[in-house]
C-alpha positions in Angstrom: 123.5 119.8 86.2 120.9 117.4 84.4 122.4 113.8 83.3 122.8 115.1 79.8 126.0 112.8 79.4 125.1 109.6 80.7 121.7 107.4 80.3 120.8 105.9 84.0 119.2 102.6 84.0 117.5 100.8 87.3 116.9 97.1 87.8 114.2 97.4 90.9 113.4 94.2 92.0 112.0 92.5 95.0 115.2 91.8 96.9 118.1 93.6 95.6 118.2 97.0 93.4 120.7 97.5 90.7 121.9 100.5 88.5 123.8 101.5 85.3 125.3 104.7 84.5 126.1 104.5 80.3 128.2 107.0 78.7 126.6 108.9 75.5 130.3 109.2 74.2 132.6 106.8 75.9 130.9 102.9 76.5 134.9 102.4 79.0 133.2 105.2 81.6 130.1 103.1 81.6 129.5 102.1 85.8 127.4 99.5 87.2 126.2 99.1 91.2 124.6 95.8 92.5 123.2 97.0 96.1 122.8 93.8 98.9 120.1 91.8 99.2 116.9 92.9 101.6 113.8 90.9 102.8 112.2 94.1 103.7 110.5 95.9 100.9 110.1 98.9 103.0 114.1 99.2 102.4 113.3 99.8 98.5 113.6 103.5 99.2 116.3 103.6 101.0 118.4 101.7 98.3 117.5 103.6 95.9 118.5 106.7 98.1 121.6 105.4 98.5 122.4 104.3 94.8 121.5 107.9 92.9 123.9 109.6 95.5 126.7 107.5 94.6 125.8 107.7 91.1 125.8 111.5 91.6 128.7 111.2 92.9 130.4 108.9 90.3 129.7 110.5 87.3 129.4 114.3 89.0 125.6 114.9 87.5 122.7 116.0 88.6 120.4 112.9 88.1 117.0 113.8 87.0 115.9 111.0 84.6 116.5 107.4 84.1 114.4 104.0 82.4 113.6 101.3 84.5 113.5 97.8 84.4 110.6 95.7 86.5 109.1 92.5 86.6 105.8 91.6 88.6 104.3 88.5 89.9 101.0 90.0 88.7 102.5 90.8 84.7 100.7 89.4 81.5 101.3 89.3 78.1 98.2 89.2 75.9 98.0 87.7 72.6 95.4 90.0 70.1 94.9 89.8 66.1 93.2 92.9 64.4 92.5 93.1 60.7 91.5 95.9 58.4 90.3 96.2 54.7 92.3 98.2 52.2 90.2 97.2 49.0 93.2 97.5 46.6 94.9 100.5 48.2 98.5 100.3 48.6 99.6 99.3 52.5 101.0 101.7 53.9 102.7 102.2 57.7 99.4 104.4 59.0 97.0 101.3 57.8 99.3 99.4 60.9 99.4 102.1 63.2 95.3 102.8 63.1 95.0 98.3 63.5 97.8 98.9 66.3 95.8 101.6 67.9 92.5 99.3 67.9 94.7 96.6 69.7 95.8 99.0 72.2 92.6 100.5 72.9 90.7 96.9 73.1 94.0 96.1 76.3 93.3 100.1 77.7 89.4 99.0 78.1 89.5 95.5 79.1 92.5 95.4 81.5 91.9 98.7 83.5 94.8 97.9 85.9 97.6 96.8 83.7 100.1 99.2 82.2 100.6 98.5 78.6 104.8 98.2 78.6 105.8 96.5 75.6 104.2 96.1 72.1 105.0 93.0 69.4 104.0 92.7 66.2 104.5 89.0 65.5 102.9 88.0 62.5 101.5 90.7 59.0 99.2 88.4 56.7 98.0 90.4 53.8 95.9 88.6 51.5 96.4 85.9 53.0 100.2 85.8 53.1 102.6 85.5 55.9 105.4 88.1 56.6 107.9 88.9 59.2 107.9 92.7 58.7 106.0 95.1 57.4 106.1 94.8 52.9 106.4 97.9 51.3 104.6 99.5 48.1 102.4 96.5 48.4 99.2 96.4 46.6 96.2 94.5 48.8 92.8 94.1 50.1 93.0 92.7 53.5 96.0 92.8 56.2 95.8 91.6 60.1 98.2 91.4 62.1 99.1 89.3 65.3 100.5 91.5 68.1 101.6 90.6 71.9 101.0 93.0 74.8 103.1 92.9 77.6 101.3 94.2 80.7 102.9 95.7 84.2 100.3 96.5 86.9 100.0 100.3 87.2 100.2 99.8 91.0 103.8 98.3 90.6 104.9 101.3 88.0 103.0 104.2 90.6 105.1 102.6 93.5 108.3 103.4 91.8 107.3 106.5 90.4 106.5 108.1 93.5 109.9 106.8 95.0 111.8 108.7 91.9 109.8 111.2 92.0 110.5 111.7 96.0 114.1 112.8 94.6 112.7 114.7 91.7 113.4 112.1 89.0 111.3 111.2 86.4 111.2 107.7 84.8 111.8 107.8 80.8 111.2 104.0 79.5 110.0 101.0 81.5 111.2 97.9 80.3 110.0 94.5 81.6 113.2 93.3 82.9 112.0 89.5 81.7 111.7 90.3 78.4 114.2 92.5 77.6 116.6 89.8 78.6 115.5 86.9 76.7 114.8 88.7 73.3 118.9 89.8 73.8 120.2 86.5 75.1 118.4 84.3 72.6 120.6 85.5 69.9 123.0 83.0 72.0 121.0 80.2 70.7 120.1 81.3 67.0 120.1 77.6 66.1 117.3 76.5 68.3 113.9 77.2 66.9 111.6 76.4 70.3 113.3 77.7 73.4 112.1 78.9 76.7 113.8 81.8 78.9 113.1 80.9 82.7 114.0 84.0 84.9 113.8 83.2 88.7 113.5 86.1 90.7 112.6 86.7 94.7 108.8 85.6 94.7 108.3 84.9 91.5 109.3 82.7 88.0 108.6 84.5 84.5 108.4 81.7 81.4 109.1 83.3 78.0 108.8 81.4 75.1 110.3 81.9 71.0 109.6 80.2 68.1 111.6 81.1 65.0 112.8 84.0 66.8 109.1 85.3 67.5 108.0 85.8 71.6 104.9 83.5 71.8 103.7 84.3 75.8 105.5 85.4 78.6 103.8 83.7 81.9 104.9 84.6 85.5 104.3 81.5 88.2 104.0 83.2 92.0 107.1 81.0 93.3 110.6 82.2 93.1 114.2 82.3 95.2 112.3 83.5 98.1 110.9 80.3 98.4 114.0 78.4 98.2 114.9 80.2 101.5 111.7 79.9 103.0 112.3 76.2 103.1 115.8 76.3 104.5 114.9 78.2 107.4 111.6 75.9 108.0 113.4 72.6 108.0 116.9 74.1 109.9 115.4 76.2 112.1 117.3 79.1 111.2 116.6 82.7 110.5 116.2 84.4 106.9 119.3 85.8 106.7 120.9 82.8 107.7 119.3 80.6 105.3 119.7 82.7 102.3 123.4 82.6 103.1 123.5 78.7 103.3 121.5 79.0 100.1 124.5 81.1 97.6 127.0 79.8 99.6 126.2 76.1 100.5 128.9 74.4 97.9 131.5 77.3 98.9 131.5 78.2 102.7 131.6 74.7 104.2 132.8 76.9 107.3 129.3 78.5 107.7 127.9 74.8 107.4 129.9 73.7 109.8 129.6 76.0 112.2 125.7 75.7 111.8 125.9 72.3 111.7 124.3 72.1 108.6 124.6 69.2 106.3 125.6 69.7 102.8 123.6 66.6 101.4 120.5 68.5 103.0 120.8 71.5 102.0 121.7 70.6 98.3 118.1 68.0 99.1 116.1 71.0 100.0 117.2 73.5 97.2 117.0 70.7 94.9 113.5 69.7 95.4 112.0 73.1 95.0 113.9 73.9 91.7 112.8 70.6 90.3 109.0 72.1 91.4 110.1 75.5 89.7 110.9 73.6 86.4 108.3 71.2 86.7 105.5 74.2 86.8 107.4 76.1 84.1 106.7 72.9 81.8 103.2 72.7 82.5 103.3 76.1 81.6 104.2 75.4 78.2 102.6 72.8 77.3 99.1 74.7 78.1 99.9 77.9 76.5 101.8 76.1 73.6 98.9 73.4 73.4 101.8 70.7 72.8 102.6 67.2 74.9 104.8 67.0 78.0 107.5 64.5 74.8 107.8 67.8 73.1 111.3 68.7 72.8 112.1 72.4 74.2 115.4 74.2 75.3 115.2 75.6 78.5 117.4 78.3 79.8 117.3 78.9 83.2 118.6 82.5 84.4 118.1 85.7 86.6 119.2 85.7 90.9 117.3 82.7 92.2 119.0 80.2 89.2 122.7 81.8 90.5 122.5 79.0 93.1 123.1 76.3 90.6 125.6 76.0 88.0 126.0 73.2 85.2 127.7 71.1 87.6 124.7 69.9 88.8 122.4 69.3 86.4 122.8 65.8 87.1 121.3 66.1 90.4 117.9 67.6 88.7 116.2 64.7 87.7 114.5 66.9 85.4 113.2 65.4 81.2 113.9 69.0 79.4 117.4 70.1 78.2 118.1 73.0 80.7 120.9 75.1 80.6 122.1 77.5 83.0 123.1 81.2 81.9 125.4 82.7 83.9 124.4 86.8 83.4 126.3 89.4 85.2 125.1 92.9 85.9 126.5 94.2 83.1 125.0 91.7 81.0 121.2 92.8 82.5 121.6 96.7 81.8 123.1 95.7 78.1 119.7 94.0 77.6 118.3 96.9 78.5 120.5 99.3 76.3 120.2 97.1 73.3 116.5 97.2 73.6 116.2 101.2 74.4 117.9 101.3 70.7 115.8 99.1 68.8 117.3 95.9 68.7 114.0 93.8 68.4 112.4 95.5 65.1 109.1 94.1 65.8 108.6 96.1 68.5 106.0 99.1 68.6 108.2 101.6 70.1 106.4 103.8 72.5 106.6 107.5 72.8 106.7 109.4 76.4 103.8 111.3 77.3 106.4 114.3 77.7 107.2 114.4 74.1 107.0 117.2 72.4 103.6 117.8 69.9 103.1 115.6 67.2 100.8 114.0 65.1 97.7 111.8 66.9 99.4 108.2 66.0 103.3 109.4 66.6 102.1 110.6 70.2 101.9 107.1 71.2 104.1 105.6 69.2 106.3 104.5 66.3 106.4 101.2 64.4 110.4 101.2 64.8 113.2 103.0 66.0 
């Protein structure tokens, strides 16, 4: 039996695999799995192994398809404006799709190795005026538009392809797991016009930035969580494992630091100093792709496994300038992002259309303006 009544979503990252199971008819079946955390990469397959038999098991389907969310250290997002004349013709949605089209091809060419996984249109000026979304039964002479690229290696995609497709599933969507989080959780902060989504992961930090609700970049800095651990087990002198568990659990299991002899004031110095390094490069960040001053004032919300360490309780003890908050996501919370984007939530988003559709036109086989 195929999964015909229940999407499947994966969260594959470096350390720790995650899955969804949503119910087309009934959200209260819906089932989430959080595996453990690994240091090994080779144990990727093996997880994932291990997580479509027990969703196989839970929900008594064949799995055979499922969309999956990834980041990667090496990710991009590129910024492109393309412009067409229309000489007095009315705008129509194919005028976008043939600039949208251009943009993509100009990515396909120039960045050979990057996977093309998400597609923003952030600004439409015709004639010379600004608009959100696309006008209708407009009258003009000259549109461009301002669209953002968000790029996966194809090398990172191809790994996890070939570990579905070991167990005969196929991957639907890819979502950039970075992304798809912050354009749902910054709906938490609708007041707050320049804000910046921090997602720590295992070896790496992603910075997205929004102003008046529009994506500006998305950056990735090659330090993470990992890193965090790396430097417990340097100064202690104790294994990975070890120090990853001093790490989650250093303000809860004062047993395990006292029968390590580990002292609490260190640890919290340690774990300290590196996320003040995190935040401090996330800034600078900014303030080059933004072109702004380090006095600028921007929210910043930390989130995703390496910020679970911290909680507001200790943002005292980060002698950091910026506001920073803390979210405090569950695995629920992840695969909703997900979910929310699969059905269109962000409307400025060029929806794109699996190879595997069925035959269509030229523009609607590689995508649709919205859902």
């Amino acid at each position: 039996m195929n999964n015909k009544n229940y999407q499947v979503y994966f969260d594959c990252g470096s350390s720790k695999i995650r899955a969804a199971a949503c119910d087309n008819n009934n959200s209260k079946n819906n089932f989430q799995y959080e595996g453990e955390i690994f240091f090994d990469k080779s144990k990727i397959k093996f997880e994932i192994q291990k997580i479509v038999s027990l969703l196989e098991k839970k929900n008594k389907e064949y799995l055979n398809e499922i969309n999956l969310m990834i980041d990667s250290s090496d990710m991009l997002s590129i910024g492109i404006s393309v412009s067409g004349k229309l000489d007095g013709s009315e705008l129509k949605k194919e005028d976008v799709q043939f600039l949208v089209q251009d943009a993509n091809q100009q990515i396909l060419k120039n960045y050979t190795n990057q996977n093309i996984t998400h597609i923003i249109i952030n600004n439409y000026k015709v004639d010379n005026v600004d608009y959100d979304f696309l006008p209708n039964n407009l009258i003009c002479n000259l549109i461009s538009i301002d669209i953002l690229f968000i790029c996966i290696p194809k090398k990172t995609i191809e790994y996890f392809k070939t570990q579905f497709l070991e167990l005969d599933i196929s991957i639907n969507q890819i979502f950039c797991s970075s992304y798809a989080k912050s354009v749902n959780y910054k709906d938490n902060f609708s007041s707050i016009n320049d804000i910046s989504f921090i997602d720590i992961g295992f070896n790496k930090t992603s910075v997205t930035c929004f102003n008046k609700n529009k994506i500006i970049f998305l950056d990735v800095l090659p330090i993470g969580g990992n890193h965090i651990t790396k430097d417990i087990s340097k100064v202690l002198k104790i294994n990975l494992k070890e120090a990853e568990k001093a790490k989650l659990y250093f303000d809860d299991n004062q047993n395990f630091l006292n029968d390590k002899k580990i002292s609490l004031e260190l640890i919290q110095k340690i774990i300290f100093a590196r996320i003040e390094e995190i935040l401090e490069l996330c800034a600078k960040s900014i303030e080059l792709n933004l072109k702004i001053t380090k006095q600028s004032k921007r929210k910043m919300v930390l989130m995703g496994e390496g910020s679970k360490i911290l909680d507001n309780r200790f943002k005292e003890k980060i002698s950091f300038l910026h506001d920073v908050d803390l979210l405090d996501e569950t695995v629920k919370d992840i695969f909703d992002c997900a979910l929310n984007l699969y059905n269109g939530i962000n409307k400025q988003e060029v929806v794109l259309i699996p190879k595997k559709s069925i035959k269509e036109g030229f523009f609607e086989k590689l995508f649709h303006l919205f859902r």
